[in-house]
C-alpha positions in Angstrom: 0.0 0.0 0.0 1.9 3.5 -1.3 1.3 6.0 1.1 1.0 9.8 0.2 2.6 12.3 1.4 -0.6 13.8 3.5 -1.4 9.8 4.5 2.7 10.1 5.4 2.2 12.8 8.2 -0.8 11.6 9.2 0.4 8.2 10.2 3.1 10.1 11.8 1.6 12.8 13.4 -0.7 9.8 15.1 1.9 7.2 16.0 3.7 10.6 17.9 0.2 10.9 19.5 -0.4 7.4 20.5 3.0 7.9 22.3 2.4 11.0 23.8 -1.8 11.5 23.7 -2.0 14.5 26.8 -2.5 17.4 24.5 -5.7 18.7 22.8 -6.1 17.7 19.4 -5.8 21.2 17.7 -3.2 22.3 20.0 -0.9 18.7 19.5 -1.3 19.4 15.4 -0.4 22.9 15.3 2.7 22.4 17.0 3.6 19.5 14.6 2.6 21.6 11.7 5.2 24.2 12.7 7.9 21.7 13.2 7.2 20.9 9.6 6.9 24.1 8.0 7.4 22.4 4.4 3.8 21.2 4.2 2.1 23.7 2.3 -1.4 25.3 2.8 -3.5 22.7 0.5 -1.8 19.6 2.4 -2.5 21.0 5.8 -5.9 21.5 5.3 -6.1 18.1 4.1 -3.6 16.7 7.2 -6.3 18.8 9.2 -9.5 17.4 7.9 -8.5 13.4 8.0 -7.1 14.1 11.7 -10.3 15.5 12.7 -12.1 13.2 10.5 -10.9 10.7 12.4 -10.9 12.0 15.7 -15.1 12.4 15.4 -15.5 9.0 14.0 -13.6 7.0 16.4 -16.5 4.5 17.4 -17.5 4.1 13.8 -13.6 2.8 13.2 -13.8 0.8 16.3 -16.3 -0.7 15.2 -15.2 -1.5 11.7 -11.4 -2.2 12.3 -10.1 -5.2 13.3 -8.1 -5.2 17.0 -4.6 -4.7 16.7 -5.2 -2.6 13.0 -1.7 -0.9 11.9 -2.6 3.3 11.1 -1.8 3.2 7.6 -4.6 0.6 7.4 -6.9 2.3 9.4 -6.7 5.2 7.5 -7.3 3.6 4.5 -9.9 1.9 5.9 -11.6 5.4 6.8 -11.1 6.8 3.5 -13.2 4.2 1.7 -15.9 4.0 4.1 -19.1 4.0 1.9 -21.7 5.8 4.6 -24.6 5.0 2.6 -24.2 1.7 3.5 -23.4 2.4 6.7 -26.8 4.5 7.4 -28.8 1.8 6.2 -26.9 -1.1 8.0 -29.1 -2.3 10.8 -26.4 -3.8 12.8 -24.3 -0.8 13.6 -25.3 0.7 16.7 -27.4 4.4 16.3 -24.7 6.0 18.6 -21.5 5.2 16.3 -23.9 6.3 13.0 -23.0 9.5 14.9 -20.1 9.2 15.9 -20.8 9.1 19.6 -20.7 6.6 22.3 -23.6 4.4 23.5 -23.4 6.3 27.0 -23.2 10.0 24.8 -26.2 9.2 23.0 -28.6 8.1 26.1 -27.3 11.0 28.2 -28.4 13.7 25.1 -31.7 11.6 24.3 -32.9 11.9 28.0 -32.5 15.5 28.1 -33.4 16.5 24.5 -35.2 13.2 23.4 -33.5 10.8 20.4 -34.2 13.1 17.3 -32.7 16.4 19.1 -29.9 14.3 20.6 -28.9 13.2 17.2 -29.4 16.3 15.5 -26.8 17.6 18.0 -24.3 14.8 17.3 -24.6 15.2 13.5 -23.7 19.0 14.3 -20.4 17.8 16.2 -19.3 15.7 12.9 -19.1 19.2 11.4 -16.0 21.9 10.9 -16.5 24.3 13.3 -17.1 28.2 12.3 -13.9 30.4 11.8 -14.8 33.6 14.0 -12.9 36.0 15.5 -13.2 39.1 17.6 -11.9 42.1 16.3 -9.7 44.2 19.6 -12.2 47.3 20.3 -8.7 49.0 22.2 -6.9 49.0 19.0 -9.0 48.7 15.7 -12.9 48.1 15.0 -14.7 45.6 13.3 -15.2 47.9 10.3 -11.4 48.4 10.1 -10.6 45.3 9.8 -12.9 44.2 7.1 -12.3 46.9 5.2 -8.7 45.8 5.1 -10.1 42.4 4.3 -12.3 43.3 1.3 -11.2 41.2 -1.7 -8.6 38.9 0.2 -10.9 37.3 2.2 -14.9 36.3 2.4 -15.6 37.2 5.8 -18.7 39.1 6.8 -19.6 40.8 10.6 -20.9 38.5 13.2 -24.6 38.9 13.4 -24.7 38.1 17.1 -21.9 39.8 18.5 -20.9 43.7 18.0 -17.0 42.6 17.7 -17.2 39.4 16.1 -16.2 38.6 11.9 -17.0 35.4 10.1 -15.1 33.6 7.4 -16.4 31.2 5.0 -13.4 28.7 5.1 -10.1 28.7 7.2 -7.6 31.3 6.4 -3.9 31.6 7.6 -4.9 33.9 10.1 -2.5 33.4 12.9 0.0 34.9 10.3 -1.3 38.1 9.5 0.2 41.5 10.6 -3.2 42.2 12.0 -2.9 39.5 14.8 0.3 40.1 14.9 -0.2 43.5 15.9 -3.0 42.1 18.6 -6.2 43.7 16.2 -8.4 40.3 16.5 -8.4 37.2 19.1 -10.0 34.0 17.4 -12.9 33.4 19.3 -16.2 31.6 18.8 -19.3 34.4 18.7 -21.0 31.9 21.9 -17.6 32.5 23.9 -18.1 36.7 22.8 -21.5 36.2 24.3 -20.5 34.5 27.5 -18.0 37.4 28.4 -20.2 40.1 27.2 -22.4 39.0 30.1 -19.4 40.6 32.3 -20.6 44.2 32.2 -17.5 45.9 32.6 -16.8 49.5 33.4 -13.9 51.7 33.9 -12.9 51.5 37.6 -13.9 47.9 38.2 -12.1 45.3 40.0 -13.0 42.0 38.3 -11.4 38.4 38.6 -11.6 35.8 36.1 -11.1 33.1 38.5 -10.1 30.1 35.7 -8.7 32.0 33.3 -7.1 29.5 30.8 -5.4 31.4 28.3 -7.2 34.8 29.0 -9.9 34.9 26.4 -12.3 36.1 28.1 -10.5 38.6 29.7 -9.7 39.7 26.3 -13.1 40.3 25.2 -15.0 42.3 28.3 -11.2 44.1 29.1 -11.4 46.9 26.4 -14.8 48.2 27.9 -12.7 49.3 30.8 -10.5 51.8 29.0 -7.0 51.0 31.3 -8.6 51.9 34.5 -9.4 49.4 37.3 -7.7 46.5 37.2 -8.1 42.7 36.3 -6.9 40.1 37.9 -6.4 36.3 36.1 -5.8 33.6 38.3 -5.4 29.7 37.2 -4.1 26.4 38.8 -1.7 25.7 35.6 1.4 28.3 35.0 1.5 27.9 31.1 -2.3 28.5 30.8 -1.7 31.9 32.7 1.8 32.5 30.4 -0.1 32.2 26.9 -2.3 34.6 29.0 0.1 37.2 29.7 1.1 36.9 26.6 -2.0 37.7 24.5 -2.6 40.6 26.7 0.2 42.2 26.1 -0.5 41.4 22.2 -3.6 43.0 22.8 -2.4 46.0 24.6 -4.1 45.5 28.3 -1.9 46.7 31.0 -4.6 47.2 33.9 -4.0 43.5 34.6 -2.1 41.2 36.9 -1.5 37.1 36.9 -1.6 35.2 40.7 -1.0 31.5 40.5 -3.1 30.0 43.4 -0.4 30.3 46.2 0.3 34.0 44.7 0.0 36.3 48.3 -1.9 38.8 46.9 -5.2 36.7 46.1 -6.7 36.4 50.1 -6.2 40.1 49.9 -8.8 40.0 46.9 -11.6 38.1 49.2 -15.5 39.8 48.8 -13.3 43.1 47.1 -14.6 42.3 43.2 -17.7 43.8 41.4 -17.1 40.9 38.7 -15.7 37.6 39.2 -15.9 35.1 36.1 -15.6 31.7 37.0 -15.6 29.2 33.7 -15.1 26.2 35.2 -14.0 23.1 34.0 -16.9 20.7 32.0 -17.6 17.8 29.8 -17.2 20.5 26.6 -20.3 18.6 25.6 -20.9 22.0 23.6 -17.2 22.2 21.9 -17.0 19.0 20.3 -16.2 19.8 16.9 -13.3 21.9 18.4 -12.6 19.1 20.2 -13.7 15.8 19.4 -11.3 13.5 21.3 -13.3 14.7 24.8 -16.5 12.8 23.3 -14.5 9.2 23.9 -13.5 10.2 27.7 -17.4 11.4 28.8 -18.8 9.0 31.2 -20.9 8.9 34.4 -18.0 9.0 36.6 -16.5 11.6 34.9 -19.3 13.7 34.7 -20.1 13.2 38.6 -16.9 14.6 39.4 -17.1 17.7 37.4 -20.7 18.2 39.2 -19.0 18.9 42.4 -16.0 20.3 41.4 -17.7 23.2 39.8 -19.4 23.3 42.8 -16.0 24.0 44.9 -14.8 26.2 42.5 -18.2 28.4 42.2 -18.0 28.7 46.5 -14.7 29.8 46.1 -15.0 32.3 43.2 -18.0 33.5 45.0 -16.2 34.0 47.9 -14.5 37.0 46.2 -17.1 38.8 45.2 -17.9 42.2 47.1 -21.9 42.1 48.9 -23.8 43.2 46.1 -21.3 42.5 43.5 -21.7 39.8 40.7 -20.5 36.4 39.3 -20.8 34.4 36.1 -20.9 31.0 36.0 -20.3 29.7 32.6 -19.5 26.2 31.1 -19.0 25.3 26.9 -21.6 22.3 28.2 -25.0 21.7 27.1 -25.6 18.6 30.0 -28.1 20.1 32.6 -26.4 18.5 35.4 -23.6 20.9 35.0 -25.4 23.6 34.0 -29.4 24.5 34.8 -28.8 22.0 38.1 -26.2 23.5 38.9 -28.0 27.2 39.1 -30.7 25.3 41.3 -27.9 23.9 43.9 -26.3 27.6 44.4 -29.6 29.1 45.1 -28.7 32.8 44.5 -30.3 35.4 43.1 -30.5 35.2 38.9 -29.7 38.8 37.4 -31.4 37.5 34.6 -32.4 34.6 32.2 -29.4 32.1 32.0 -27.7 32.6 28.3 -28.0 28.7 27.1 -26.7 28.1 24.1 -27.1 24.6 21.4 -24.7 24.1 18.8 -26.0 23.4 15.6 -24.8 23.2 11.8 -23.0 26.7 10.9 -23.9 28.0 13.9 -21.7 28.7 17.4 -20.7 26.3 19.6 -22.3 25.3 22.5 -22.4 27.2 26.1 -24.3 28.1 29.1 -23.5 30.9 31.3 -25.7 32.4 34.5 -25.0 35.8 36.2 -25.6 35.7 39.9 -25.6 39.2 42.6 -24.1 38.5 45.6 -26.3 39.5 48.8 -25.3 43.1 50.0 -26.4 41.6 53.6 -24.1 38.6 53.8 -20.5 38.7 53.0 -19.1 35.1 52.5 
């Protein structure tokens, strides 16, 4: 069997991965891609596409590969799979027709019922959108398509007041517009999650799991450079790709505490704003993401239940009396969401933002704002 040069780097990049399997997807083939900067732009889209391809069909080719299979066969065997016959083969399970686990596919029919639950595990087999939010502290949307117009077919977001579309994936990450820190790639349901942080000039707001800062980088501008922000995560490189991209972006009212950093007990019921977007199944994120669909089960999802319940008592604990908190996930599992709102039994500013991902459309999220009691001060 003559393997081609994408089929080459795929067997590669996968055989590196089998040996080493801790890192996202995305995050795993972008650093292989820059290793090998001689692949060109058609072959990593294609690279891209198989490797994600595969990723979301995982208990289809379970299913259909023998134990013990070698990846170059696998492959192959993906690459001729005929999926008519699959869809009208009776003794393939319904769950890996959609690429989904048996466990998946209960979970979202109980919630959603069988014909919602598979309409949002067809949505997961496809590419996500390519958004990003234009950097209100250094540019506007309009600026930047404007540059845009004729290089690239991207159109404004028609849910978010920052956000730009594109119709296919562009080289984005090497233009001298991100470069300079004019746009953040973020999906428009992660714009709307931190819009729901209303902040002003003068605030004192913590985004209590910060990963990477993107958040921070969407509801920061609003404050003009005065107040401050303060990121705090358990894992040192999340909050150094943070302090990176802020300083891309050009946000200096900010500061970084690792969880033993002194400063942070100093910080206790002192916030107008704390975000706290805890850690979840990504139930919402799967085409970003597809690999998390194989590691979902009732165990798993258990412990998540209770320790976004920690981490919410903790971020709330932060939060000045009559201040507020968002609680956000990218899940769309009620347990970890609308169940979750019930157990904290605070006050709801508003309706909770509750997001589905669909076809085209963003990804999936959920995010509640809370006020804090101005009686009690925990």
């Amino acid at each position: 069997m003559r393997q081609t040069f994408c089929d080459y780097h795929i067997s590669t990049f996968l055989a590196r991965r089998e040996a080493n399997p801790g890192k996202p997807l995305d995050l795993a083939l972008s650093e292989y891609l820059r290793e090998h900067k001689s692949i060109g732009a058609h072959d990593r889209r294609q690279i891209g596409e198989t490797l994600f391809g595969l990723a979301r069909w995982k208990s289809l080719l379970d299913h259909l590969c023998p134990p013990g299979i070698s990846i170059p066969r696998r492959l192959e065997i993906f690459k001729q799979i005929n999926w008519r016959k699959i869809e009208s083969d009776s003794s393939i399970p319904e769950s890996l027709k959609l690429g989904a686990t048996p466990f998946l596919f209960e979970k979202l029919s109980k919630y959603y019922g069988p014909e919602k639950a598979k309409e949002l595990l067809l949505a997961s087999l496809t590419p996500a959108p390519i958004a990003i939010r234009a950097n209100a502290l250094k540019t506007s949307r309009e600026d930047l398509l404007a540059r845009w117009q004729g290089k690239f077919d991207a159109i404004p977001s028609p849910n978010t007041p920052y956000g730009i579309l594109f119709s296919k994936r562009e080289p984005l990450f090497a233009l001298a517009e991100f470069k300079e820190g004019l746009f953040e790639m973020q999906d428009e349901g992660s714009q709307l999650v931190a819009s729901l942080v209303e902040a002003k000039s003068g605030n004192q707001i913590l985004d209590y799991c910060s990963g990477s800062g993107g958040k921070t980088l969407a509801f920061a501008p609003a404050m003009s450079g005065k107040g401050q922000i303060y990121l705090h995560d358990i894992r040192p490189q999340a909050l150094a790709q943070a302090k990176q991209r802020l300083k891309r972006a050009g946000i200096q009212n900010v500061q970084f505490l690792s969880p033993d950093h002194p400063k942070l007990p100093q910080l206790k019921n002192k916030m107008d704003w704390v975000l706290a977007d805890v850690p979840c199944s990504g139930t919402g994120t799967f085409r970003r993401n597809p690999e998390m669909k194989w590691k979902i089960d009732q165990a798993m999802i258990d412990r998540l239940v209770l320790e976004q319940r920690q981490i919410f008592e903790e971020a709330l604990s932060y939060v000045r009396p009559g201040g507020r908190i968002v609680y956000a996930t990218c899940s769309i599992l009620p347990e970890e969401n609308q169940e979750q709102v019930a157990h904290f039994g605070l006050t709801l500013e508003r309706e909770p933002l509750s997001i589905l991902p669909a076809e085209g459309k963003m990804d999936g999220f959920f995010a509640a704002v809370f006020k804090k009691s101005e009686m009690v001060s925990k």
